[in-house]
N, C-alpha and C positions, 0 to 999 in steps of 0.2 A: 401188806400192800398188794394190793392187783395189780397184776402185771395184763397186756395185751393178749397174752397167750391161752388166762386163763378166764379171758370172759367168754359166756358163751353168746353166741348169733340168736337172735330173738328171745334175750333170757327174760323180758318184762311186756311180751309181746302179750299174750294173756292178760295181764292184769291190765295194758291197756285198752285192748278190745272190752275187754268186761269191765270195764270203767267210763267206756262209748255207749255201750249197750245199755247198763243201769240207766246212766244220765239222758238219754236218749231215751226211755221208757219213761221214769221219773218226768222229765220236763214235759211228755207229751197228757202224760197224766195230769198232769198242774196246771195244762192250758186246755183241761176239760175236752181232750181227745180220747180215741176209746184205743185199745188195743186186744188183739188179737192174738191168742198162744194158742197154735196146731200143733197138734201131735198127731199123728197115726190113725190112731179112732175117735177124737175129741177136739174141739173149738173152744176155747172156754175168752169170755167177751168181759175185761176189765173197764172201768170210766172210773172215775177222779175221784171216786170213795175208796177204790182199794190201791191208791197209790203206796200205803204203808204196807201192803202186803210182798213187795220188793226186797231183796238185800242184798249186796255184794259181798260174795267171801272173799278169806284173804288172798286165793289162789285168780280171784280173775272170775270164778266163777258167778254167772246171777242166779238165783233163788227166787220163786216165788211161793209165798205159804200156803199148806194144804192140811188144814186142818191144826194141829199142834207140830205137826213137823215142814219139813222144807223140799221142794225138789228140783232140782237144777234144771235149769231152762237153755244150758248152752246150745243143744241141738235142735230143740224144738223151735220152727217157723213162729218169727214174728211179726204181725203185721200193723201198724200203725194206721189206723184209719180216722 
C-alpha cells in the first residue's frame, strides 16, 4: 500500500504534459493545421499527412520520426500555426 509519505510531488507530471503536447499536435494536425518544430539550426514545417509521424513514450516524452528512427521533441520550440 502507499502510504502519503511515500508519494512523490509531481510524480505523473511528465506524462501529463506529454500527453497535452501529443494531443495538442495530433488534433491541430487533424484539423488541417500546420505545425512548426525549431531547433537550433532547423525549422522543419509538418500539415496533416504527417500526423502519424507523432508518438508518445511511456515516459511523457513526444517523438517525432526521422527517417527509421525517433527523436524527442521535448525541448524543441513548437509552434502551431
Amino acid at each position: 500500500m502507499l502510504t502519503n509519505d511515500k508519494m512523490i510531488k509531481g510524480r505523473f507530471a511528465k506524462l501529463y504534459h506529454g500527453k497535452k503536447m501529443y494531443n495538442d499536435i495530433v488534433n491541430h494536425l487533424n484539423n488541417n493545421g500546420n505545425v512548426l518544430l525549431c531547433t537550433y539550426t532547423k525549422v522543419t514545417k509538418y500539415q496533416s499527412k504527417h500526423s502519424n509521424m507523432f508518438k508518445l513514450g511511456k515516459s511523457g516524452s513526444v517523438y517525432v520520426q526521422r527517417g527509421k528512427n525517433w527523436d524527442c521533441i521535448d525541448y524543441a520550440g513548437i509552434k502551431l500555426i
